[in-house]
N, C-alpha and C positions, 0 to 999 in steps of 0.2 A: 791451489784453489781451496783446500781444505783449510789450511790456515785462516787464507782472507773469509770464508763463509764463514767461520768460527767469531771470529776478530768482529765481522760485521751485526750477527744477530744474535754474539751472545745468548743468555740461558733458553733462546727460541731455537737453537741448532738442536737438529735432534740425530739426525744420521746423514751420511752421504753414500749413493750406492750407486755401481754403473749399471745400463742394460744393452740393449743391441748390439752388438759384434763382439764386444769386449765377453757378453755373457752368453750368447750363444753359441760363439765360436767362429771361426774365421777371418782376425781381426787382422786387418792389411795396413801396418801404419802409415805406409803415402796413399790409402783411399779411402780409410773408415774415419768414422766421425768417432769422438770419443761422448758415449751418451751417458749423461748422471742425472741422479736424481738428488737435490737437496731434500729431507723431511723437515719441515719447522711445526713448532708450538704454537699455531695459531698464523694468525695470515701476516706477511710482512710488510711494515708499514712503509708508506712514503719515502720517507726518508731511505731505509734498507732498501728497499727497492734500486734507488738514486747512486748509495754506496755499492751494493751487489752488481749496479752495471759497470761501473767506474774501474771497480778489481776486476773483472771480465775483461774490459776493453785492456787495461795494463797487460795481463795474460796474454791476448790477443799478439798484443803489440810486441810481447819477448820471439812471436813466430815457433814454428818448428810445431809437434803436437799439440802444444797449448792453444794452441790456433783453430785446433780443431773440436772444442768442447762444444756441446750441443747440449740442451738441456733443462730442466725446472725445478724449481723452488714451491713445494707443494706440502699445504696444510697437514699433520696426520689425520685430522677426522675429515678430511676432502677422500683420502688415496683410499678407502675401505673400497669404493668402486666408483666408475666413471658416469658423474652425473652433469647433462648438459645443461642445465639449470647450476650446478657449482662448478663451471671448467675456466674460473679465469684466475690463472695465478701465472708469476712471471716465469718466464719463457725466453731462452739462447738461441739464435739459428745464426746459421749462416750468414744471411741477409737480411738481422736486424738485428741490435743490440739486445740485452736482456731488458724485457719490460711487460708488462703484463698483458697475456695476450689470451685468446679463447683456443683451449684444449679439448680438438674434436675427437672422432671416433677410434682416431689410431692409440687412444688412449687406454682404449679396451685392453686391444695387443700387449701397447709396452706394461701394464699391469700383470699381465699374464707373464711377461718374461720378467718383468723384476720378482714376482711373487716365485716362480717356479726356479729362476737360474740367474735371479739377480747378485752380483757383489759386493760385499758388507766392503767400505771401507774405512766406515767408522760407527757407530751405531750397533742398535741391535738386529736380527734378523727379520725382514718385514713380512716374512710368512702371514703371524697370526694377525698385523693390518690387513691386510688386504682381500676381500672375497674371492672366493675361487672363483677362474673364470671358466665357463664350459665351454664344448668344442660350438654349440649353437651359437651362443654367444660371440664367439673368432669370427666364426662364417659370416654374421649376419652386422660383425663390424668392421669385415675385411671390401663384405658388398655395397656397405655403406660408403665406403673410402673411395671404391670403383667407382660406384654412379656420382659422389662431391667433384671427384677431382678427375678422375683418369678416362671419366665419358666426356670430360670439355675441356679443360684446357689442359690435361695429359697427352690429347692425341692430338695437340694443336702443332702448325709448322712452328710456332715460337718455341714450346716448348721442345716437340721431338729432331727438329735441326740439327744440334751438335750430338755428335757419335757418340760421346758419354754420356747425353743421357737419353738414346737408344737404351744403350746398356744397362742405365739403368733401370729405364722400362720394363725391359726383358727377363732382367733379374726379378724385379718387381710380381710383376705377372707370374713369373715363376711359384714364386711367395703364393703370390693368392690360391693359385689351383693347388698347391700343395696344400693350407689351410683346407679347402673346400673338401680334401680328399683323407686328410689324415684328420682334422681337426687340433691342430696345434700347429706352434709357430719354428720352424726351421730357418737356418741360417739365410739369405740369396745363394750364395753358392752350394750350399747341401740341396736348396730345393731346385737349382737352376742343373744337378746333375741327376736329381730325382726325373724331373722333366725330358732331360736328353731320350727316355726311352720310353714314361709314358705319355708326351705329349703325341699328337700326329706329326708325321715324319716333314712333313711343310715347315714347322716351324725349327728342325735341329742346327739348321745351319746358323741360325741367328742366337739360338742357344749356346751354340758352341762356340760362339764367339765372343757370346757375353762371357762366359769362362775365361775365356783368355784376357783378356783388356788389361792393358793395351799393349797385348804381344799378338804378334800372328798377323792373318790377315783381317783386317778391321775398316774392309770396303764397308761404304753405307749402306745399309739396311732400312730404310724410311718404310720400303711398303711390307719387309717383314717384319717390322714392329709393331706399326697400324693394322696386322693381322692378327695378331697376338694379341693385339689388345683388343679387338674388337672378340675375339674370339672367347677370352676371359670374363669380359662382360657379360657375353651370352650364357655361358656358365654359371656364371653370380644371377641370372634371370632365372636360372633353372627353380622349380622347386626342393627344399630340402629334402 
């Protein structure tokens, strides 16, 4: 990937760095996504665009890790901090090619991990890019994230159906009360064992299953997820 991102925008490549699992720690290679950040010289054009999805899809296509790159191609003077007026630069997921898409509030977060425990794998260190993010700041883009996505179609039958991703609701949830209570961003699995003993005792079984996945027993949990989250919610309502 390094290569073709090179090959592709020439003297515009400016670094390539990972965050979420890989930088936080606890990276699972048959479950974590591999998450990177391209930095460029300015916004990339059309065409790079066109070319950057093309070597994505190849990648894709060889299987195995490669499969799993997740990720953006983001300006230096955009990454200084997360503005929703400048959040559209191209974007990898799962379930869409790379192509230019709008980078919402979890943007906060992953600035905050690349800034704090990101990894250089080519470039210089993006410390002095980046404004620091405060713990308000986490909180109040972790609560943002809950009431977008995870008060409507996170706790939807579409979505919360298959066991995996209960799991990774759960894990999820975990994440956020952890943020609300430390103010900084832990792994799912460091906060999902944080949780085991102070969340209430109602939700440990479903916690402790998110842990395990997918060993143990891994009966369905529909209405302890949908507690969980509704319960997080109410937490993200609280006052700071």
């Amino acid at each position: 990937m390094l290569s073709g991102a090179r090959e592709v925008l020439g003297a515009r490549f400016v670094g390539l760095y990972l965050y979420g699992s890989l930088a936080t720690g606890d990276f699972v290679p048959e479950q974590s996504d591999i998450d990177f950040l391209v930095v460029t010289d300015g916004d990339a054009s059309e065409g790079e665009v066109t070319a950057l999805a093309a070597m994505h899809a190849r990648l894709a296509a060889s299987g195995g890790l490669a499969a799993a790159l997740e990720g953006s191609y983001i300006p230096r003077a955009a990454l200084r901090r997360w503005d929703p007026d400048d959040a559209r630069h191209p974007h990898l997921s799962h379930d869409a090619p790379l192509q230019v898409a709008v980078h919402g509030a979890d943007w906060v977060i992953q600035r905050f991990v690349l800034r704090e425990h990101g990894v250089v794998i080519a470039g210089p260190p993006l410390r002095e890019w980046i404004h620091p993010v405060t713990p308000a700041q986490l909180r109040a883009a972790i609560a943002r994230l809950l009431g977008d996505f995870w008060a409507k179609r996170g706790s939807s039958d579409e979505f919360l159906r298959p066991r995996a991703y209960q799991v990774f609701a759960v894990q999820t949830m975990c994440r956020a009360l952890h943020t609300f209570e430390h103010g900084d961003i832990a792994s799912k699995p460091v906060a999902a064992r944080w949780a085991l003993d102070a969340l209430p005792a109602r939700f440990r079984s479903a916690i402790a299953r998110a842990l395990t996945w997918p060993n143990g027993d891994q009966a369905d949990g529909l209405d302890e997820t949908r507690a969980l989250i509704r319960y997080t919610l109410e937490q993200a309502a609280q006052p700071p």
